[in-house]
N, C-alpha and C positions, 0 to 999 in steps of 0.2 A: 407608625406609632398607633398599637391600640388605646380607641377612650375608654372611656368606663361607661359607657354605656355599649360600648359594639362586647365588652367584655361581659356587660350582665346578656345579651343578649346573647351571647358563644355559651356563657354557663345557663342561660334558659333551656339552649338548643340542644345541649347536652343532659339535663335532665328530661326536656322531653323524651327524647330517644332511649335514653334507662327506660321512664315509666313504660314508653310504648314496647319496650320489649319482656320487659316483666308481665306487662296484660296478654303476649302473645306468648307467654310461656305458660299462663296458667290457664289460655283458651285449650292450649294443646294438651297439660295437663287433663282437665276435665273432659277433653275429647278423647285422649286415648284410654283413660279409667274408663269412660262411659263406654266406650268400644268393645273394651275387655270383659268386662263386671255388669254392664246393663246400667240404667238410669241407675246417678246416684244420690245418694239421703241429701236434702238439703243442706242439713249442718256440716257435711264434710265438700260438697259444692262449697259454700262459706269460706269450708277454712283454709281452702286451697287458695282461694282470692287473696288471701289475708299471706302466704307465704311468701317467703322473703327468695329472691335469686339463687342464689346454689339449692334451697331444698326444690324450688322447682325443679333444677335439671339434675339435680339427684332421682326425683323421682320421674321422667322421662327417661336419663339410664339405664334405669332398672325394672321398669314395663314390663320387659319382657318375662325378667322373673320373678314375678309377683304370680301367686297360684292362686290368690282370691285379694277382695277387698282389706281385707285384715292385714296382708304385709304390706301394702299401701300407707294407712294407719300410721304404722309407727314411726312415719316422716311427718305426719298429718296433726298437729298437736291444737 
């Protein structure tokens, strides 16, 4: 029988693991934008921190065809 404390604990451990993979998806974000495109503008470094799960790996997806910074962008809000 779970207590409710091994329960907040299992639900703690479990959003750790979200946050920690939302921070590595938008390390990888900025790493491959920066890869492709060169250093990028601060305010769009910003806004990638600030997106939410699926637009990260929407925008890891489609890396590859992106032809500049600008179709990056329009996931970028």
């Amino acid at each position: 029988m779970m207590t409710l404390a091994d329960k907040y604990r299992e639900e703690g451990e479990e959003r750790g693991e979200a946050r920690g993979e939302v921070r590595a998806l938008i390390k990888t974000v900025i790493r491959l934008l920066t890869k492709k495109f060169g250093p990028l503008p601060a305010e769009i470094r910003t806004k990638v921190e600030n997106l939410d799960i699926v637009t990260l790996e929407v925008l890891i997806d489609e890396i590859l065809e992106y032809k500049s910074l600008e179709d990056a962008k329009k996931y970028i809000h």
